[in-house]
C-alpha positions as CSV (number, residue, x, y, z in Angstrom):
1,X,0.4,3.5,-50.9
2,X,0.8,6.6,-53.0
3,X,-2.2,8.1,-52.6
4,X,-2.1,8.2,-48.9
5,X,1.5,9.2,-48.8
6,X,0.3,12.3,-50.9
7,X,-2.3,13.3,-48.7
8,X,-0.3,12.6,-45.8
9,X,2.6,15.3,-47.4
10,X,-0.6,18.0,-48.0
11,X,-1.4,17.1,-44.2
12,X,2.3,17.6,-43.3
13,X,2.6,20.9,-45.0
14,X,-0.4,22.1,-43.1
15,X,1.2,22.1,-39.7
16,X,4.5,22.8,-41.2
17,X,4.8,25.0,-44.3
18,X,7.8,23.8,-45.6
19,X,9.6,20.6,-45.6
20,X,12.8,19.0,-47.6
21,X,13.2,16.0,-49.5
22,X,15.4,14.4,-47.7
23,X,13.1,14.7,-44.2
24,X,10.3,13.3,-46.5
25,X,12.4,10.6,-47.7
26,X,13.1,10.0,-43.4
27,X,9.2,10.2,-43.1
28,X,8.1,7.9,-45.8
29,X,11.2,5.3,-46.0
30,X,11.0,6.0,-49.7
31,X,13.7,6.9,-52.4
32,X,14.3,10.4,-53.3
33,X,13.3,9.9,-56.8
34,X,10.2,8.3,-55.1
35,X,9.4,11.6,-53.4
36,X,10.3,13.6,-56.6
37,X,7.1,12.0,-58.3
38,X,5.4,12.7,-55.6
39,X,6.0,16.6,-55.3
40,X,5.5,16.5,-59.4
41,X,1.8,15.3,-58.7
42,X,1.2,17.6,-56.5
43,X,2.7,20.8,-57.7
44,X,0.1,19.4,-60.4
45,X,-2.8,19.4,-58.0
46,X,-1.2,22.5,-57.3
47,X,-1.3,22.6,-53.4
48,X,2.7,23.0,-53.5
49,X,5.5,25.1,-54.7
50,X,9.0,23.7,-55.2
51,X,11.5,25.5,-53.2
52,X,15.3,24.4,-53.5
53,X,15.6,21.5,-51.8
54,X,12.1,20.9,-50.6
55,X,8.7,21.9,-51.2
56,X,6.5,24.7,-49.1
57,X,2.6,25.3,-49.4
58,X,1.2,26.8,-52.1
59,X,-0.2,30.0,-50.2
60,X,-2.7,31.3,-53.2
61,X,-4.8,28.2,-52.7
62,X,-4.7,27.6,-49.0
63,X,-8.5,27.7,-48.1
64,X,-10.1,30.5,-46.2
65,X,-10.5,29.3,-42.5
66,X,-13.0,27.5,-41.2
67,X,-13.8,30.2,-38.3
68,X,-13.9,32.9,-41.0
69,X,-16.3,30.8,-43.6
70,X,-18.7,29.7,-40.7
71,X,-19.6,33.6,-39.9
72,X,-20.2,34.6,-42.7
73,X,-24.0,34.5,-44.5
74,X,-25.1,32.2,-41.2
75,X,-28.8,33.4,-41.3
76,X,-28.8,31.8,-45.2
77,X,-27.3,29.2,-44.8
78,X,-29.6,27.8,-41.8
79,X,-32.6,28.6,-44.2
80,X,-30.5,26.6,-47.1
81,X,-29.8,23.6,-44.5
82,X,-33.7,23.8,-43.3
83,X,-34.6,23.4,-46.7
84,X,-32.0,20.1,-47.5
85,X,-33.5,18.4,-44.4
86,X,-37.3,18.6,-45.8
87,X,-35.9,16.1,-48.7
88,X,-35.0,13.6,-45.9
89,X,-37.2,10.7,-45.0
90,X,-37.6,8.4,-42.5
91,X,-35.1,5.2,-42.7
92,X,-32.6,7.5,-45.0
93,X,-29.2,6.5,-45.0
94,X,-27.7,10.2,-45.4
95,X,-24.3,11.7,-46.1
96,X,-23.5,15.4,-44.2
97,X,-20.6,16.8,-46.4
98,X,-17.9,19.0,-44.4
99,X,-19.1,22.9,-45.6
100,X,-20.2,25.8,-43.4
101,X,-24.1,25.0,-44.7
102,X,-24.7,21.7,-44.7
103,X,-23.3,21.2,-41.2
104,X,-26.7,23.3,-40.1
105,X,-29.0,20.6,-40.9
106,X,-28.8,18.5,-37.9
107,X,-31.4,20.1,-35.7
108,X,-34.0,20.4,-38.6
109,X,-33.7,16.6,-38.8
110,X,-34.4,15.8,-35.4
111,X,-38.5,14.8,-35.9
112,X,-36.9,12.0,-38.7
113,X,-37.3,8.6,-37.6
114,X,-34.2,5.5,-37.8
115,X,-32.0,7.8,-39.6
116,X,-28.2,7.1,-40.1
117,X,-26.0,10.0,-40.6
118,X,-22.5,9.1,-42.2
119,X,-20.3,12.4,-42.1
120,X,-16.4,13.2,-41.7
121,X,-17.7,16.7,-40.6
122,X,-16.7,17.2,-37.0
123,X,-19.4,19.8,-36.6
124,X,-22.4,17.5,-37.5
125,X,-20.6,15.0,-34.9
126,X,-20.6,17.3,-32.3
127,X,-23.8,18.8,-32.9
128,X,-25.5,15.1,-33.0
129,X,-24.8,14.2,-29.3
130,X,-27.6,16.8,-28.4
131,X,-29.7,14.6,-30.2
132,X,-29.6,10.6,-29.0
133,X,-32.1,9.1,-31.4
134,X,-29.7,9.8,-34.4
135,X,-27.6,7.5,-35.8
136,X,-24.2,8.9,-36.6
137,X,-21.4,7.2,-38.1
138,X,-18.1,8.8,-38.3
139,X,-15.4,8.1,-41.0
140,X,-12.3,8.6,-38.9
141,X,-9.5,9.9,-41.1
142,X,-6.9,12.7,-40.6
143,X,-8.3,15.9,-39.5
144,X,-8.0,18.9,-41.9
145,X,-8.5,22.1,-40.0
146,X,-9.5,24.4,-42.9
147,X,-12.8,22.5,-42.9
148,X,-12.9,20.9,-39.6
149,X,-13.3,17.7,-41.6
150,X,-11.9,14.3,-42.0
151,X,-9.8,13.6,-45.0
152,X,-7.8,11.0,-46.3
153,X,-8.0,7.7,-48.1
154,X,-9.0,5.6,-45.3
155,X,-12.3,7.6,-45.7
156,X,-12.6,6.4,-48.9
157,X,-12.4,2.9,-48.0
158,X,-14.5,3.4,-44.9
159,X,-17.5,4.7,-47.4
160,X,-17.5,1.7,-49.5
161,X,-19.0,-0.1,-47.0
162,X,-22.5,1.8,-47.0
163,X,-25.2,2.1,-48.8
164,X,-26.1,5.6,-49.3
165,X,-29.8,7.2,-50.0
166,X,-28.8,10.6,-50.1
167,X,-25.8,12.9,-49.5
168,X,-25.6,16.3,-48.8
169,X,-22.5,18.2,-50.5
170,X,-21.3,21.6,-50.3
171,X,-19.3,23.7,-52.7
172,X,-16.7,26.4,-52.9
173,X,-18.2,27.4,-56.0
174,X,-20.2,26.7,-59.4
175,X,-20.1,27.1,-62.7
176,X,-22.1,25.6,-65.6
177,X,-18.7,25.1,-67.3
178,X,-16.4,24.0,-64.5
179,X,-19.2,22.2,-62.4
180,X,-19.3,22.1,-58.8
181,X,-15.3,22.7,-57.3
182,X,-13.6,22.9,-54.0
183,X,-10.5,24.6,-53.0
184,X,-9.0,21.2,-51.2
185,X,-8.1,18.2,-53.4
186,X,-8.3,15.9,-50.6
187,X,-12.1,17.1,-49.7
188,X,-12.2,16.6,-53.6
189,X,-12.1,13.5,-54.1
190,X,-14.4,12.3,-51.1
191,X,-16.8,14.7,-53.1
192,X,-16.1,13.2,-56.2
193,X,-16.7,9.2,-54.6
194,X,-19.8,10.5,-53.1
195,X,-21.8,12.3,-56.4
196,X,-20.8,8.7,-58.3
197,X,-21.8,6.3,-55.2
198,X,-25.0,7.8,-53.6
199,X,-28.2,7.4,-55.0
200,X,-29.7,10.7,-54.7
201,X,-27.6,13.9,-55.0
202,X,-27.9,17.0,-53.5
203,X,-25.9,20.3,-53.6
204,X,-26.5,23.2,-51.3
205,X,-25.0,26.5,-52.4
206,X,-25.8,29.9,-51.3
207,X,-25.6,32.8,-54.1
208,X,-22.2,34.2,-53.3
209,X,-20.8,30.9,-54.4
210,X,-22.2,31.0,-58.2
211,X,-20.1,31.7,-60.8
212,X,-17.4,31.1,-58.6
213,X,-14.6,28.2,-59.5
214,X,-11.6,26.7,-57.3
215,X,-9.0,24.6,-57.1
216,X,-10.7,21.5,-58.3
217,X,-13.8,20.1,-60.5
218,X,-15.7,17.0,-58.4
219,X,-18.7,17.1,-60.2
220,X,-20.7,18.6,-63.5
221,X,-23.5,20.3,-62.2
222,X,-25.8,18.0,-63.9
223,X,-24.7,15.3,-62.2
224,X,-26.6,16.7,-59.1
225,X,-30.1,15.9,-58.3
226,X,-31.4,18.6,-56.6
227,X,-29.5,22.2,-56.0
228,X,-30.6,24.4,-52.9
229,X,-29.9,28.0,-53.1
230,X,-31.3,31.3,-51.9
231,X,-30.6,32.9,-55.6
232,X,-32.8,32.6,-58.1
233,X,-30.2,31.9,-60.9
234,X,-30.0,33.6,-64.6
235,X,-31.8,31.9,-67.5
236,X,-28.5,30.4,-68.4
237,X,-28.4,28.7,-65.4
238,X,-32.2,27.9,-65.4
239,X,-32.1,26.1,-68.9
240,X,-29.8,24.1,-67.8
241,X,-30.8,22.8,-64.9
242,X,-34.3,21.9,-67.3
243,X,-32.6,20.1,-69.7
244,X,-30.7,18.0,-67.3
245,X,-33.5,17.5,-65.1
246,X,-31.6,19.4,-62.0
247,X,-34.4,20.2,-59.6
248,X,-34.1,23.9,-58.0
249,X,-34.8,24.4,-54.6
250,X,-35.1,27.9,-53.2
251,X,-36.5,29.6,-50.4
């Protein structure tokens, strides 16, 4: 399947850096002119560079480590994921996004009666085990170590199974004219499936991630329900969140 055989290369190139055709042609079982299409979508996603004879990562949009994103701004982003868990009801079927803020929310949500928790974000797992009256269903998938997240296709497929109340998503940054966007494709479109298939929509950004944009668009900001931040935006932003009935949450 093509899609998973290009998120498989991404995931290859992440332990690797570099890797040649004919190796991915070994991998795959696929013709080289197979693997050509393949490097032409993704130098189009542009996660790759074409070197001669193979491809390598392409390093100005490898994502800022996990360890070095989870540091920074903690304090805010426990007061952002305090706030996201107050719009969570009892009986919610809720997504937890991979992100360094939304994966604070489990221990405000403790008090919340038969909730599931669907999440590829190994932190939430983790954290959840302290907690034995949540439900927590994990999406499996391949393991992408810049978010500490499951990725892949197979999570796509795993979510269509659920029905889902509410989900949760993080952002690497916003713009009114690029929408919310994410430095990783793959985290992309999981993003993307989730702001079309849940019922309620809710984005949690903190300040230094407005007027911002990365790799990849997943969703126009007015597609979001509700956005929690600890900025209070410019008027710009503020008329349009009005007109598209986005509801502003802030400390």
């Amino acid at each position: 399947m093509k899609a998973t055989r290009l998120n498989d290369i991404e995931n290859l190139l992440e332990e690797q850096n570099t890797l040649s055709i004919n190796h991915l042609c070994e991998i795959f079982n696929v013709s080289k002119n197979t693997i050509r299409r393949d490097i032409a979508e993704l130098e189009k996603r542009g996660t790759i560079k074409k070197v001669y004879g193979g491809i390598m990562r392409n390093q100005t949009n490898i994502p800022e480590p996990f360890a070095a994103r989870e540091i920074k701004n903690k304090t805010k982003k426990k007061q952002l994921a305090k706030l996201a868990a107050n719009l969570v009801d009892d009986n919610d079927i809720i997504y937890i996004d991979s992100g360094t803020t939304t994966m604070h929310m489990i221990p405000y949500l403790a008090e919340k009666k038969n909730l599931t928790i669907l999440t590829a974000n190994v932190y939430v797992i983790n954290e959840a085990f302290h907690y034995p009256q949540m439900n927590i269903i994990a999406t499996g998938g391949t393991l992408y170590r810049p978010s500490n997240a499951f990725v892949g296709a197979s999570v796509l497929q795993f979510l269509e199974g659920f029905n889902i109340s509410k989900c949760f998503l993080a952002a690497t940054g916003i713009s009114i004219e690029n929408g919310a966007t994410n430095a990783s494709p793959m985290e992309g479109d999981i993003k993307k499936y989730l702001t079309s298939n849940s019922k309620t929509k809710i984005l949690l950004v903190d300040s230094t991630k407005i007027d911002q944009v990365s790799l990849v668009t997943f969703a126009k900001l007015k597609d979001m329900d509700y956005i929690i931040s600890d900025n209070k935006f410019s008027s710009k932003y503020n008329d349009y969140f009005k007109h598209n009935n986005v509801h502003l949450v802030t400390p």
